[in-house]
N, C-alpha and C positions, 0 to 999 in steps of 0.2 A: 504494500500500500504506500505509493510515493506521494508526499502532499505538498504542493509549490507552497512559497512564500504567499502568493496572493489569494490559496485555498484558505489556507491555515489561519489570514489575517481575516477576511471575509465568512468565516465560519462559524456558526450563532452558535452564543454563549446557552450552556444549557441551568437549567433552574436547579434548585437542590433535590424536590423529588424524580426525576428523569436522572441526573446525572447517578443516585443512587439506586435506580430500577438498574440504569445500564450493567454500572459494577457488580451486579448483585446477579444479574445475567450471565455475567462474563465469570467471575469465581463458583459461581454453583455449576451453571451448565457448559460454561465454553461456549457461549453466544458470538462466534468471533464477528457478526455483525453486529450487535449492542459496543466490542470493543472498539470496532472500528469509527463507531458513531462518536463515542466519548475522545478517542484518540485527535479524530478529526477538532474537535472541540478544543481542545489544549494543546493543539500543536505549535498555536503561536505563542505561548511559554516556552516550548524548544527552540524555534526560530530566536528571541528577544533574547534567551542567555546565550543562545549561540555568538551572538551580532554582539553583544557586549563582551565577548571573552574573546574574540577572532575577528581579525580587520579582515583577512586574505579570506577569497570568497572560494576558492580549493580546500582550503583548512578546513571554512566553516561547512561546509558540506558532510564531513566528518564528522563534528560535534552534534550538527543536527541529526545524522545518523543514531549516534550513541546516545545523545537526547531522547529519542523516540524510545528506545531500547528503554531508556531509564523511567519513561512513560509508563511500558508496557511493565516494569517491573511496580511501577504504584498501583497501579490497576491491580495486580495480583496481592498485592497486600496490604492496599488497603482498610483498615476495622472500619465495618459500619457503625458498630456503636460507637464511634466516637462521635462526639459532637465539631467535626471540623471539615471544612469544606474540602473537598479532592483536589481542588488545583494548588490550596493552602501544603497539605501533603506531599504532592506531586512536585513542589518544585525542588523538594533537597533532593529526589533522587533525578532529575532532571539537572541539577547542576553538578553533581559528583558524578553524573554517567557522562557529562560534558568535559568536567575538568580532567576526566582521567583519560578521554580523547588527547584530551591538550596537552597533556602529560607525554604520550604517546609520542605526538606528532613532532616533540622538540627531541627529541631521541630517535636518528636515521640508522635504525638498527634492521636487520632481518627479526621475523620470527620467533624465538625462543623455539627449540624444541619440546618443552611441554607444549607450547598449542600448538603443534603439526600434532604428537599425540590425543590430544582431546579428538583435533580433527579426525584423527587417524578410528578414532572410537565410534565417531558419528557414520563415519563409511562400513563399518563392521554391522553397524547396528541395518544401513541401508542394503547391507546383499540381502539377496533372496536366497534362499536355502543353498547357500556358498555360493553361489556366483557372482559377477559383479555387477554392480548399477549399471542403467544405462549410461549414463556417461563414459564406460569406460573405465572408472577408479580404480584401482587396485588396491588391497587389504594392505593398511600401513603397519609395517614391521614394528611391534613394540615390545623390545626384550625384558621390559622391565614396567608391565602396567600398571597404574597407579588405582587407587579404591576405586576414583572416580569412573575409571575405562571398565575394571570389571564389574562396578555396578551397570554402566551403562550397556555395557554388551549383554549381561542377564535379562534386562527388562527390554531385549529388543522383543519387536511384534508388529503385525501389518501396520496397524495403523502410524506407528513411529517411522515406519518407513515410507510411507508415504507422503510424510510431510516433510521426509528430508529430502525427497525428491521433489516435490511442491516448491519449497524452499528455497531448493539448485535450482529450477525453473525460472526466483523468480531473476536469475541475474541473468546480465547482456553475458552475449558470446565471449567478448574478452575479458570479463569478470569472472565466469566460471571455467574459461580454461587457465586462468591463474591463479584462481585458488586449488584447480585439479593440480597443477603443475609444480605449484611452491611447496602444497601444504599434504594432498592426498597422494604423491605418490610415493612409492615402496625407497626410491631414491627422487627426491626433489630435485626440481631444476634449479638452477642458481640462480640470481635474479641478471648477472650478465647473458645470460646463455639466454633467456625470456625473453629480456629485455631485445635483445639481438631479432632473435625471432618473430617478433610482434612489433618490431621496428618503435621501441617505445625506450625514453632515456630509464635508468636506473631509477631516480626518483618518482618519474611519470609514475611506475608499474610499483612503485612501496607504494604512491597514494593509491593507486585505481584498487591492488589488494587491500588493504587497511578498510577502504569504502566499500568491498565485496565481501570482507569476512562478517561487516559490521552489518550489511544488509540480509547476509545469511543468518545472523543471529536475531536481527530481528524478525526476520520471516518465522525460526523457530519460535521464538516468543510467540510470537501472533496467533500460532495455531495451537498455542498450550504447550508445548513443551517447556521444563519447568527450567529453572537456572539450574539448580542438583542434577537436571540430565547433563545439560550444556558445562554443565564442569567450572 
């Protein structure tokens, strides 16, 4: 669910009981329409800390990303018996899922091998009875799996697999052969060898993946998969 700048600004503010049917939709049954209805609603909270914490408008793309993300994680925990409005809520974890973008983005590092792992866990959970995704992926080699991977490998099942395929869907072509490339395979590509290939500078292909892993995780979010799976 991409939401421009001018959706998000133009998008009616919703009342206290609506904005509380939605959340209450969205944590009991997985209404991922009621989520997206509220989302749509407070998007220009992500947008406004984006724009305050990032001049460069490539950066902020980023934050806004992780902003939504941090959306999606209020919505999930948010208490209805509190007496306090959801956007009141909703902005600490919209500005910590922002600043830890930001965090991010002043460190021009690759990867960490823990999350090529996590990834590596998410593809495990996507084959079909051993075989691999459509994509293509291959099973990431992990000699050494952490709680998280083999909790998440136990609790694979149709439906989790088709949301991580949902998910991979929803990125552009060069998005998800770069996160197949960097992150899903058995040997990763390097980001010169990528970069080479897809005619894109080094830097270019850290943001494009940074903004593919981030739009991967929110697609997970969005359809119920919980943080505990996502690692």
């Amino acid at each position: 669910m991409a939401i421009s700048y001018a959706t998000a600004r133009d998008a009616p503010l919703l009342d206290v009981e609506r904005e509380r049917i939605l959340i209450r939709r969205w944590q009991a049954d997985h209404d991922r329409a009621a989520l997206e209805v509220l989302i749509l609603s407070h998007a220009r909270q992500v947008y406004a800390c984006a724009m305050r914490l990032c001049s460069q408008a490539s950066d902020r793309e980023e934050l806004i990303a992780e902003g939504m993300v941090g959306l999606i994680r209020a919505a999930n925990r948010f208490d209805l018996a509190r007496n306090v409005r959801f956007s009141t809520y909703a902005h600490w974890w919209i500005l910590n899922s922002a600043m830890r973008a930001l965090a991010r983005l002043t460190c021009v590092v690759d990867m960490p091998v823990r999350s090529r792992r996590a990834a590596g866990a998410l593809v495990q959970v996507a084959k079909l009875d051993g075989d691999e995704t459509d994509s293509g992926v291959e099973a990431v080699h992990c000699p050494d799996p952490t709680p998280e991977e083999m909790m998440i490998t136990r609790t694979a099942n149709a439906r989790l697999r088709q949301v991580i395929t949902e998910a991979m869907g929803d990125l552009g072509d060069v998005e998800r052969e770069i996160v197949v490339s960097r992150n899903l395979r058995q040997v990763p590509d390097t980001i010169e060898d990528l970069a080479g290939r897809l005619g894109l500078s080094r830097e270019k292909l850290r943001q494009i993946e940074r903004r593919a892993m981030m739009r991967l995780k929110y697609g997970l979010l969005s359809r119920g998969v919980t943080g505990a799976q996502l690692g």
